[in-house]
SETI-80003 format. One line per 5 residues: their letters; for each residue x, y, z of C-alpha. Coordinates in pm, 1 decimal. Example, Ala and Ser with C-alpha at 12.3 -4.5 7.8 and 13.67 -1.06 7.14 Angstrom:
<atoms>
as> 1230.0/-450.0/780.0; 1367.0/-106.0/714.0
</atoms>
This chain:
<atoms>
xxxxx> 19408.0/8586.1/613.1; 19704.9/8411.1/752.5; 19814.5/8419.4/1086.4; 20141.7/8617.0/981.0; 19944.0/8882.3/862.0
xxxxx> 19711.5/8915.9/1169.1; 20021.8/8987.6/1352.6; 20159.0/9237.4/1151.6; 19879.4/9433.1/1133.4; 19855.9/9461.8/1535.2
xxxxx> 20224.3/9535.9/1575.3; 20136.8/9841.3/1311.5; 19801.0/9905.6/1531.6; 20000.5/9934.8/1819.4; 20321.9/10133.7/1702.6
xxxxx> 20077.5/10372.2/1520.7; 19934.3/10402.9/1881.3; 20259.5/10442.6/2069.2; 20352.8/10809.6/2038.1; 20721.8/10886.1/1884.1
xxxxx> 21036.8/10895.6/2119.9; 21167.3/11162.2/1898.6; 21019.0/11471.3/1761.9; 21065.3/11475.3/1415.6; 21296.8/11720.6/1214.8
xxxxx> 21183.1/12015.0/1149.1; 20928.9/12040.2/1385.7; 20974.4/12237.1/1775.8; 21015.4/11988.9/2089.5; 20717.0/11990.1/2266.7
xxxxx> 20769.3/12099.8/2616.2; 20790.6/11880.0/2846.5; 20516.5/11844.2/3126.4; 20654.8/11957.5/3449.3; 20704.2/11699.5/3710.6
xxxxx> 20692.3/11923.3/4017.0; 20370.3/12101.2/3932.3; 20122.2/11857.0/4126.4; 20399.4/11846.8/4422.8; 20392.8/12184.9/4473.7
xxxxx> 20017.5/12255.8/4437.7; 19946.3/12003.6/4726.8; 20228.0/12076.8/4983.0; 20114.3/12512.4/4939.4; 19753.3/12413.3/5006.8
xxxxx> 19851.1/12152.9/5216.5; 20087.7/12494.2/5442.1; 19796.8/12709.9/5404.9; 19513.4/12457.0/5502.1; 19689.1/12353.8/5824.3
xxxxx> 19740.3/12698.5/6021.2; 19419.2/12797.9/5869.9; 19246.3/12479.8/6023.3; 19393.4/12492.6/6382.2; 19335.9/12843.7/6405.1
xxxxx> 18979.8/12878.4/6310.6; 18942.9/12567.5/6528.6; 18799.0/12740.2/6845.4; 18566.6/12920.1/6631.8; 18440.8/12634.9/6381.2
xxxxx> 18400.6/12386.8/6655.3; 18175.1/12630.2/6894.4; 17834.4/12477.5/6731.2; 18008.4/12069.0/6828.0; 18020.7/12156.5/7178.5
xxxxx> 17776.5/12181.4/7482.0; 17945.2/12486.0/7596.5; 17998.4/12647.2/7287.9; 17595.1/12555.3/7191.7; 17542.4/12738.4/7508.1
xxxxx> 17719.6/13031.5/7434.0; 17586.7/13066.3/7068.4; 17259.5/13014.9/7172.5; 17321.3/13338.7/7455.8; 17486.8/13549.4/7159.8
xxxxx> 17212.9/13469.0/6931.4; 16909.8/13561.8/7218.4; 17073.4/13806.1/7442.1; 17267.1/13988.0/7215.9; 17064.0/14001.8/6943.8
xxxxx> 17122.0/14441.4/6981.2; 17454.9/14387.1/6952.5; 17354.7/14208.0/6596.8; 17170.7/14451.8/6481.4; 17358.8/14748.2/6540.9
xxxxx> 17612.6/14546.6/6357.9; 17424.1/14498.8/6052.8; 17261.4/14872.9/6062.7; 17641.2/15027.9/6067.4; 17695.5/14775.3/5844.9
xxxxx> 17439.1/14822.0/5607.0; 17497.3/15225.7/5622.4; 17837.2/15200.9/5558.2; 17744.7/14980.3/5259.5; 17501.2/15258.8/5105.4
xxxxx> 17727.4/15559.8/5140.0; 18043.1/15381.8/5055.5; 17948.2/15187.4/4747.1; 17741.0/15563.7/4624.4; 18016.9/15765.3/4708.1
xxxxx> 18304.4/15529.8/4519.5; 18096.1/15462.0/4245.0; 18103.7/15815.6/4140.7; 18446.6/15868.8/4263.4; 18558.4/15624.6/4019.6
xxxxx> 18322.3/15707.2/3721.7; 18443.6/16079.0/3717.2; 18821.6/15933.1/3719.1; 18794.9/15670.1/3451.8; 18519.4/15876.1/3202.8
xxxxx> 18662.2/16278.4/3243.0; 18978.5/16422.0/3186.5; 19073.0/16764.3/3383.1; 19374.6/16896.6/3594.1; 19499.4/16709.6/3851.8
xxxxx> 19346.7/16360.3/3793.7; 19647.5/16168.6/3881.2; 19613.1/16367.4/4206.9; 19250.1/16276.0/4262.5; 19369.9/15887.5/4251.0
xxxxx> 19683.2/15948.1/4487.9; 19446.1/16181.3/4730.7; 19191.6/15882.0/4700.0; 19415.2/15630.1/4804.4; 19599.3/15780.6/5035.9
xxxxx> 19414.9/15650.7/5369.4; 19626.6/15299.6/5261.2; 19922.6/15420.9/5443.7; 19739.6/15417.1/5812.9; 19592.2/15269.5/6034.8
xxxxx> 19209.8/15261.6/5959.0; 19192.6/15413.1/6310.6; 19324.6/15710.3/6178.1; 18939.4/15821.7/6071.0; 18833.7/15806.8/6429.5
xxxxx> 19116.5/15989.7/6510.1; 19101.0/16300.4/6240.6; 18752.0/16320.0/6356.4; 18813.1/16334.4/6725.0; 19078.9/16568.9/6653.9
xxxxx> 18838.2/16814.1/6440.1; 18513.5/16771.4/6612.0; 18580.3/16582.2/6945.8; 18560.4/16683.2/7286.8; 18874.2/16807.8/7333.5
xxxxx> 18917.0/16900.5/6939.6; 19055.9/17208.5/6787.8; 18648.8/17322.5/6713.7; 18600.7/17292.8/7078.8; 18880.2/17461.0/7157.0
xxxxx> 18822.5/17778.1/6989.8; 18474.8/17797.1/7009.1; 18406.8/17622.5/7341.4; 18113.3/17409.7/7237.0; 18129.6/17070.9/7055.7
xxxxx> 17926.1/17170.8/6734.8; 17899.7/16804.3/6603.8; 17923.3/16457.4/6797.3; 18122.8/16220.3/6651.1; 18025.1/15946.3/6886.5
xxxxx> 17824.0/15618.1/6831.5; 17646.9/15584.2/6545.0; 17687.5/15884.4/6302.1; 18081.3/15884.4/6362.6; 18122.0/15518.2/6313.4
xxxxx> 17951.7/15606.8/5970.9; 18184.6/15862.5/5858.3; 18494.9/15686.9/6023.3; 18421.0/15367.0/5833.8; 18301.5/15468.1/5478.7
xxxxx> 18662.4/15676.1/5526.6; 18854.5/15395.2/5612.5; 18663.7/15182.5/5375.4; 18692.3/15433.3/5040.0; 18958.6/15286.4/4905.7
xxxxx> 18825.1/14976.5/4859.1; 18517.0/15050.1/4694.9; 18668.2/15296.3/4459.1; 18908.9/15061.2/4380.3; 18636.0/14760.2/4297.3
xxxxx> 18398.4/14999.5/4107.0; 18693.3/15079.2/3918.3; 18831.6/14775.7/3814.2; 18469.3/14714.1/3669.7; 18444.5/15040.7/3471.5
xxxxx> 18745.6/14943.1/3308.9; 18576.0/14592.6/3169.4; 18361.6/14832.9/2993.0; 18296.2/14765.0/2588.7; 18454.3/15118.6/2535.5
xxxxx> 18421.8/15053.6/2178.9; 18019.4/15055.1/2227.2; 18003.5/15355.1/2430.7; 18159.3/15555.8/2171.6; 17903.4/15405.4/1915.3
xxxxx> 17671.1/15515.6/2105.3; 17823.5/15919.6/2216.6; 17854.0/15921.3/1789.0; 17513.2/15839.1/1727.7; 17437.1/16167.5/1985.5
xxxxx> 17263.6/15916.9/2260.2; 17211.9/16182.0/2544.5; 17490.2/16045.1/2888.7; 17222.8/16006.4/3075.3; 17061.7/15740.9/2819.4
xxxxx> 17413.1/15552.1/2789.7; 17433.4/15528.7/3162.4; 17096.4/15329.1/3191.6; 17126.8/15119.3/2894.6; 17498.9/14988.7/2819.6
xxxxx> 17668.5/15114.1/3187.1; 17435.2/15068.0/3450.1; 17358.0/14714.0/3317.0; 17752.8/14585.1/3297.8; 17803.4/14730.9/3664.0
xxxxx> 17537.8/14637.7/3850.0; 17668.6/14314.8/3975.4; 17990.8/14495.9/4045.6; 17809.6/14724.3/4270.1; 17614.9/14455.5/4481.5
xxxxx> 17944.0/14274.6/4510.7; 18102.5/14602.8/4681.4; 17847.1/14700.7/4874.5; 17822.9/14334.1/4997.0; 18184.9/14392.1/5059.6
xxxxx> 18180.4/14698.8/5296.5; 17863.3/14552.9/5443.9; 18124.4/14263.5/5576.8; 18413.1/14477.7/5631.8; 18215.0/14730.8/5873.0
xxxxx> 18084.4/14394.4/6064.5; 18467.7/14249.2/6140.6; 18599.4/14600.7/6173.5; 18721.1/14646.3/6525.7; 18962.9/14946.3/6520.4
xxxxx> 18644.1/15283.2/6463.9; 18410.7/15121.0/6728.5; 18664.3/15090.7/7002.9; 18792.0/15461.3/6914.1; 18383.4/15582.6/6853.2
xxxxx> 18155.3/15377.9/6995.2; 18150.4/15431.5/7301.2; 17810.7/15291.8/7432.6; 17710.2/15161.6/7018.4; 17872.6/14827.5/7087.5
xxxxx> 17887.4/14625.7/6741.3; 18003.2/14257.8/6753.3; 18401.2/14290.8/6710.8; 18433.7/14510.2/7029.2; 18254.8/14249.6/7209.1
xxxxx> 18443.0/13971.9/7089.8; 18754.3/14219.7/7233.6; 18559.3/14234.1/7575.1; 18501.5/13870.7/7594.3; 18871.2/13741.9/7508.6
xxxxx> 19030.2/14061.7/7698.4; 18813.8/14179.9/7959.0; 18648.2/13844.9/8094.6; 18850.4/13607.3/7986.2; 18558.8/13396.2/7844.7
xxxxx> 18672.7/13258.8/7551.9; 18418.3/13000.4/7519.9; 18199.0/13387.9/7451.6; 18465.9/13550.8/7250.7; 18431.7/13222.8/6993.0
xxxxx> 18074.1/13226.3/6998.2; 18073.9/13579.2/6883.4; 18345.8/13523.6/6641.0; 18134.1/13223.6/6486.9; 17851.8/13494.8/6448.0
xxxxx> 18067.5/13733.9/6249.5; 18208.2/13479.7/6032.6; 17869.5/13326.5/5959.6; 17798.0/13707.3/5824.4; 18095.5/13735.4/5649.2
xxxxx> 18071.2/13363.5/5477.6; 17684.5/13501.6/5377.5; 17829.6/13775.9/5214.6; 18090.5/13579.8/5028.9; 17866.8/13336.2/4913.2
xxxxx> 17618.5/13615.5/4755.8; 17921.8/13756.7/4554.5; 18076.7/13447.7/4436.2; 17662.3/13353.0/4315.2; 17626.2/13697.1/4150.8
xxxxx> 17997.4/13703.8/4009.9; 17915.9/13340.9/3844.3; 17561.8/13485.2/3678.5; 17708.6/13758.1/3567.6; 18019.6/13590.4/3408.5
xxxxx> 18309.7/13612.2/3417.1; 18476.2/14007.7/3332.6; 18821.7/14060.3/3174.5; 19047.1/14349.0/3172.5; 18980.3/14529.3/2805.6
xxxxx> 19344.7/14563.1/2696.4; 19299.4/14593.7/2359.6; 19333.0/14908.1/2083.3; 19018.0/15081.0/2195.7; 19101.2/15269.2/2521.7
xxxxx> 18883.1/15536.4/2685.4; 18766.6/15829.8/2527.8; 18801.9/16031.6/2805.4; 18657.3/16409.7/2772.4; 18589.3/16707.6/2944.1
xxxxx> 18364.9/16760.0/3160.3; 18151.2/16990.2/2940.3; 17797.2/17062.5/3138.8; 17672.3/17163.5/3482.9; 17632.8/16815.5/3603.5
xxxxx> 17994.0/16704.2/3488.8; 18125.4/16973.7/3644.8; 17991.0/16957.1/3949.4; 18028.0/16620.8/3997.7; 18391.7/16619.9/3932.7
xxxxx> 18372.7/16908.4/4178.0; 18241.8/16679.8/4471.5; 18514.4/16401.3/4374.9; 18746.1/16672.0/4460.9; 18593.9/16756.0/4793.8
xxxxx> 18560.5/16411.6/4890.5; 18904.8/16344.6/4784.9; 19062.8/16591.6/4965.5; 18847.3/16504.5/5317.8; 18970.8/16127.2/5287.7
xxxxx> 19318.5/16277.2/5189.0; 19260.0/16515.8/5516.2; 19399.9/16253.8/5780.9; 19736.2/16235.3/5661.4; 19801.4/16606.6/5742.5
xxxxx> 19577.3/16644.9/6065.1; 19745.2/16353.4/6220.4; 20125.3/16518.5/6115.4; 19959.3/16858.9/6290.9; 19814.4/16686.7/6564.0
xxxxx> 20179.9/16521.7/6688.9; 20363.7/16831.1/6731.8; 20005.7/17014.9/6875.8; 19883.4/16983.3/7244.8; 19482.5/17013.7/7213.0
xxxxx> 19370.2/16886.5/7556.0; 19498.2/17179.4/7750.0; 19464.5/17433.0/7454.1; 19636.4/17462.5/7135.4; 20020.1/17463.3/7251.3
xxxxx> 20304.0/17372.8/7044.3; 20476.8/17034.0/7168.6; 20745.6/16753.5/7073.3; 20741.2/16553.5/7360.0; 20602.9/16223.3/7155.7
xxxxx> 20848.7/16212.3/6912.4; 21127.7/16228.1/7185.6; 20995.3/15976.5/7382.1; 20933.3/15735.7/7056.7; 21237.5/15571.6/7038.0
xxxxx> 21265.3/15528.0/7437.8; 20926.4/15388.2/7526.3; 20724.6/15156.7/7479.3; 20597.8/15290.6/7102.6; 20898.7/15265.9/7011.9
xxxxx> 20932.4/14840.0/7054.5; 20596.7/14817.8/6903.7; 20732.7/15024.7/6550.3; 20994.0/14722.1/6592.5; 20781.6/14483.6/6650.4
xxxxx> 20555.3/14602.1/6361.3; 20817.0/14605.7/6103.4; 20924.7/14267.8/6160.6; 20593.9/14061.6/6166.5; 20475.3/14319.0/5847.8
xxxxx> 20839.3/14184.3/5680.9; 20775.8/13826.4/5763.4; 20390.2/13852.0/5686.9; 20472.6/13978.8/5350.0; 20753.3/13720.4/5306.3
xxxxx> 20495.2/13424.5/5372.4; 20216.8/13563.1/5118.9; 20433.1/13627.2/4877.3; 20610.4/13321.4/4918.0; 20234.2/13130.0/4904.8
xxxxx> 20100.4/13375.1/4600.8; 20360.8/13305.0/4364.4; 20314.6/12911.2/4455.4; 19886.8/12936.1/4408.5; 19964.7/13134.6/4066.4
xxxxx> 20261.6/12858.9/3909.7; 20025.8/12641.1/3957.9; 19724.9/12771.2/3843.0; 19567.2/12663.2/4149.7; 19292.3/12950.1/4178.6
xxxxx> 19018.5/12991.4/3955.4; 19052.8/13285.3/3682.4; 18864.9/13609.3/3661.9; 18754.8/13572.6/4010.6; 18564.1/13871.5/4168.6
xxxxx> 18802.3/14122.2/4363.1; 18535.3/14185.3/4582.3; 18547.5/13825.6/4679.6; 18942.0/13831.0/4706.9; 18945.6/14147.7/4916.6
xxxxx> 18692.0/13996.4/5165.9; 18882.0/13645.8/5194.9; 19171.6/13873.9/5271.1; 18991.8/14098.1/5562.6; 18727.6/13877.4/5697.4
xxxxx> 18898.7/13592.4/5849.8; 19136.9/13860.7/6022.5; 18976.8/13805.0/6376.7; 18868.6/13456.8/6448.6; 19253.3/13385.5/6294.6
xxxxx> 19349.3/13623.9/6594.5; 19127.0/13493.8/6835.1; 19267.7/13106.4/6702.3; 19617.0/13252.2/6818.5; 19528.5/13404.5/7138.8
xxxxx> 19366.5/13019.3/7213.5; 19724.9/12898.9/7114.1; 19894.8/13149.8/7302.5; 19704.3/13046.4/7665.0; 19729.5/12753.9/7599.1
xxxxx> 19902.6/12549.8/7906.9; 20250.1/12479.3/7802.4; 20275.4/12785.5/7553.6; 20169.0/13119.8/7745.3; 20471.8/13296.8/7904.5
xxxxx> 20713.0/13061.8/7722.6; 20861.2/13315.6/7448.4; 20761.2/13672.8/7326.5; 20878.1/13558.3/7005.3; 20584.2/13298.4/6981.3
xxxxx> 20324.3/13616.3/6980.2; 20533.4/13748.5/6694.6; 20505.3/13388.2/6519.5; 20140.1/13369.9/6571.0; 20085.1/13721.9/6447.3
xxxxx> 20329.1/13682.3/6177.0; 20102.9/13354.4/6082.9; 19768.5/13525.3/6109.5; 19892.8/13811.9/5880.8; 20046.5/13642.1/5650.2
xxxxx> 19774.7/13419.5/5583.0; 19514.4/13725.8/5533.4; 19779.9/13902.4/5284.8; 19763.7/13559.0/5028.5; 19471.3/13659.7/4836.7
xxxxx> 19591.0/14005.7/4812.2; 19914.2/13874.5/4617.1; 19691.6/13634.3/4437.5; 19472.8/13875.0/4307.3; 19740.2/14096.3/4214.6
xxxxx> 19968.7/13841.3/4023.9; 19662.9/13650.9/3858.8; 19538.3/13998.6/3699.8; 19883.7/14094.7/3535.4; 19903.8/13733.1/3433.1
xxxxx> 19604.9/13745.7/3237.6; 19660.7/14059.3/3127.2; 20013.3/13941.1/2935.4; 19948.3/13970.5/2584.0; 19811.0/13636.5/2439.8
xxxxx> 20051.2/13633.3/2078.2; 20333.7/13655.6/2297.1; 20255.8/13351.0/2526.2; 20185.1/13108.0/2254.4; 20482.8/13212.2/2020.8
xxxxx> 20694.1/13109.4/2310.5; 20485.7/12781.7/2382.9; 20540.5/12741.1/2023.7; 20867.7/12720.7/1979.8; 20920.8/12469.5/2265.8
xxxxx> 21086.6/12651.4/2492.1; 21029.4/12498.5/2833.7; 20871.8/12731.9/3147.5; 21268.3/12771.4/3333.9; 21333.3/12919.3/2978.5
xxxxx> 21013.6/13121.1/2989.4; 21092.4/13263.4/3309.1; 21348.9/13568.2/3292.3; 21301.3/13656.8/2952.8; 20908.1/13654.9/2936.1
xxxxx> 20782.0/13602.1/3310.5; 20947.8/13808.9/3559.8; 20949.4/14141.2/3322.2; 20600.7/14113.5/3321.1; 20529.0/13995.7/3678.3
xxxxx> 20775.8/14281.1/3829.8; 20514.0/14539.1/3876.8; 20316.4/14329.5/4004.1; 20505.7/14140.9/4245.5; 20630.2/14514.3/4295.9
xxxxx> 20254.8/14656.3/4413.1; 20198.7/14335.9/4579.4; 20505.5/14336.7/4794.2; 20439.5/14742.1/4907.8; 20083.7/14683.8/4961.1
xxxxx> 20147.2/14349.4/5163.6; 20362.4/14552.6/5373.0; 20152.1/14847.1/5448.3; 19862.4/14617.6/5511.7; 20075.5/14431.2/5758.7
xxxxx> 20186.2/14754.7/5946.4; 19862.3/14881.8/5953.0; 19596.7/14613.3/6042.8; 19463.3/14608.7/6336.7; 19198.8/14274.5/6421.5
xxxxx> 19529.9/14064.8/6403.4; 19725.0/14258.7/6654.8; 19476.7/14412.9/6910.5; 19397.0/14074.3/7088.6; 19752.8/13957.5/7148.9
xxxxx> 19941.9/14308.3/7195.1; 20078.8/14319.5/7561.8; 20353.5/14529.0/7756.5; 20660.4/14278.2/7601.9; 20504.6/14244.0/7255.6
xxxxx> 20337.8/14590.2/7133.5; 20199.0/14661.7/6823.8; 20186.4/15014.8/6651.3; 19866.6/14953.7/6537.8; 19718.8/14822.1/6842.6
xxxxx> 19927.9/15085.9/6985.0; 19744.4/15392.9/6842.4; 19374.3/15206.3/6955.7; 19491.0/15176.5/7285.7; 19613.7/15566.5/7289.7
xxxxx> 19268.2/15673.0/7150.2; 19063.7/15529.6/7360.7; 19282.7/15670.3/7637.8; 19214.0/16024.4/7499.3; 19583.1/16123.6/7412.2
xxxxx> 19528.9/16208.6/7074.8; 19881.9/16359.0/7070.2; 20056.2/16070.4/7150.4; 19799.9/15841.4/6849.5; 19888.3/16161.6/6591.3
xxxxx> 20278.2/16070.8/6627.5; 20226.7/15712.6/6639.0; 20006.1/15741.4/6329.8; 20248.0/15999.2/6173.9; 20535.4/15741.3/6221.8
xxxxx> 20363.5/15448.9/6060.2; 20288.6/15627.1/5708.7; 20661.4/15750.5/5683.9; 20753.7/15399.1/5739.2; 20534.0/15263.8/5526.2
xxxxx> 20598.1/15563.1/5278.4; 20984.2/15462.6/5274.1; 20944.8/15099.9/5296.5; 20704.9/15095.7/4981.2; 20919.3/15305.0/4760.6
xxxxx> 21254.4/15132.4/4858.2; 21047.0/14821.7/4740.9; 20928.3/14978.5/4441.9; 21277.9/15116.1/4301.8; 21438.2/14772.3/4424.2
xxxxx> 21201.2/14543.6/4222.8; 21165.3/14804.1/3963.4; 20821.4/14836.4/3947.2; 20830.2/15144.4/3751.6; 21043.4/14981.0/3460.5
xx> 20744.4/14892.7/3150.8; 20778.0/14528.6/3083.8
</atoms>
């Protein structure tokens, strides 16, 4: 072969290797990759690592130090009550609230009867306040000074320490677990279940053989999830616990009342050992379990009557539990404008002195660091989900803990900034930066988790015809993205906001006279005993919220079908 030849044949080699400058005709341009997508992935986790990192600093470096060693060591030994109570409300909380949503949410996804739509709204209703709200219901029913007491004269039930933490919690706490157990009934093979109701399998067979086995890791990964929740929650036991002292109040003691912050993070490194435990037990049994996907196909629910004794009653016990977690929202409204501690009188003085006082700066306050918190995790969501930086068909029992666990050592991580030599005393606005920070970084997986589910749930055909044809992801955008992402980003924005007005471990240990907090407002009033003032403060927030959410719904047009 001649050398002419030889070098023919690798010019051909290599243009057959070099791919074409031109498409040819005929044939859609292939998209081209974007440039910015790598850019943008590192400099969002690059935003969200850094605060993150400097505020969990006190707590992550307590086992590198002699004096945090110390203090961990004194936690661990001479505390160990304090643990356990923990972990026993904890693990309570975990029983009754995974038993009690479970069934909340089987009767609303398998029956149909009047008023279900109701059921859900009554069921989710405790998301517009504060989750000291339960303590306060309670206290206003059954306490001391309650309306029981006052027309009887004798306390009939204590709702102190242990057994009112239990019922304050799994209220506050509802939500959540109906809302997990639900999103797993709905991964259900409906297609198999009805296979099975024609072939006249008995319900209590089909529960134990095709539902029962789908759900079970859904379950442990909620009840792990309250179990967590009730450990970091700081809002019931200052309200109810009176001499039950659980690990967030003294973390509150520590930072607040001694000053001993070395303490406060040694406790706070505690809690979020418990909380990373529990996190690492869902993500192992969400991985073994695979992965589950939202059934949108042609086979929707058969829903039915409820046509025996059992059926009936059970949807008869969704409805009573229902309407006792529905029950704060009006107790609260009646407990404003009604005087209890002196008897039952008739009274307005809280709402005129809202706007004067001191309450009224911390609604103020509240609404701007809930704005700018929701501004922040939106801002980060919709970054994490353009770039496909999160992992798909991740548990939401998993998201919602990443969301409330970190809540208070972030808080405690901004206190540490705020005394800080140089930085205390400087600017009230730097509390509402920190807070704003702490919040906003809590509401992230929220908006993830709510954007990455209505992204997977777009409808596959649809996606591909548009990669397809070429058309490059600015293109994609308005046509195709945003109409389906608007009720999303919708729900997301409302929720972020209530969550922001309402949450309480990133407020109550940097709320003072010149920067109040509503939320931290309403502890401080309960544990004072002036329920009165707590009702209107609590009444205030859900309208708030109430308006706030719906002028974001009808503005992003949540309601409007993609």
């Amino acid at each position: 072969m001649s050398a002419d030849s030889l070098t023919d044949a690798s010019t051909a080699h290599r243009w057959l290797r070099r791919p074409p400058r031109r498409t040819p005709p005929g044939l859609p341009r292939r998209p081209r990759r974007p440039v910015l997508t790598p850019a943008l992935r590192a400099v969002t986790w690059l935003g969200l690592a850094i605060p993150i990192v400097i505020l969990l600093h006190p707590t992550m470096a307590t086992p590198f130090t002699s004096a945090g060693r110390t203090a961990l060591a004194g936690v661990v030994t001479h505390q160990m009550p304090v643990i356990g109570r923990t972990l026993g409300l904890a693990t309570a909380v975990g029983v009754v609230g995974t038993a009690v949503g479970a069934m909340m949410a089987a009767v609303h996804h398998s029956y149909w009867f009047a008023g279900r739509g109701a059921l859900h709204g009554m069921t989710l209703a405790p998301v517009l306040l504060p989750p000291v709200t339960a303590s306060t219901t309670l206290l206003q029913i059954w306490g001391n000074n309650g309306v029981i007491a006052q027309l009887t004269g004798e306390s009939w039930l204590s709702v102190y320490g242990f057994t009112g933490l239990v019922l304050a919690d799994t209220l506050a706490m509802m939500p959540l677990a109906y809302l997990a157990v639900l999103s797993g009934l709905r991964t259900l093979d409906e297609g198999l279940i009805d296979q099975a109701r024609d072939l006249g399998l008995p319900t209590s067979k089909i529960l134990h053989a095709i539902v029962l086995p789908h759900l079970w890791p859904q379950l442990a990964t909620v009840f792990l999830l309250l179990v967590a929740n009730t450990a970091v929650d700081v809002a019931n036991p200052l309200a109810l616990g009176g001499s039950y002292q659980v690990l967030a109040t003294r973390l509150r003691e520590a930072a607040i009342g001694e000053g001993d912050m070395v303490g406060a993070a040694a406790t706070s490194a505690v809690m979020l050992a418990i909380c990373i435990l529990a996190w690492l037990a869902i993500s192992a049994i969400s991985s073994n379990s695979g992965s589950l996907t939202y059934q949108d196909s042609a086979i929707r629910t058969r829903r039915r009557r409820p046509a025996t004794a059992w059926q009936r009653a059970m949807v008869a016990m969704t409805w009573v539990v229902a309407g006792i977690n529905a029950l704060s929202l009006p107790v609260v409204m009646l407990g404003s404008v009604i005087d209890a501690t002196g008897g039952l009188s008739w009274t307005a003085s809280s709402y005129r002195g809202l706007l004067t006082g001191l309450n009224g700066l911390a609604l103020a306050d509240s609404v701007i660091v809930a704005a700018g918190a929701t501004t922040i995790a939106l801002l980060a969501g919709c970054a994490i989900v353009a770039t496909g930086g999160l992992h798909r068909g991740s548990s939401i029992s998993a998201i919602l803990l990443a969301s409330s666990a970190p809540a208070l050592p972030l808080a405690l991580g901004a206190l540490t900034i705020w005394q800080a030599p140089g930085v205390s005393g400087e600017s009230t606005s730097t509390i509402l930066v920190l807070v704003m920070t702490v919040q906003g970084l809590v509401l992230v997986p929220v908006v993830v988790a709510f954007l990455r589910a209505r992204t997977d749930a777009m409808v596959l055909p649809v996606r591909q015809s548009a990669a397809g044809l070429g058309m490059a992801p600015r293109r994609m955008l308005r046509p195709l993205i945003i109409p389906q992402l608007r009720p999303a980003l919708a729900a997301a924005t409302a929720l972020g906001f209530a969550m922001g007005m309402t949450s309480v471990p990133s407020v109550i240990l940097l709320t003072g006279a010149d920067t109040p907090f509503i939320a931290a407002q309403i502890v401080t009033e309960v544990e004072a005993g002036r329920l009165t003032e707590a009702c209107t403060l609590s009444t205030v927030t859900a309208i708030t919220v109430a308006l706030v959410a719906s002028g974001i719904w009808l503005s992003i047009g949540g309601g409007r079908r993609a």
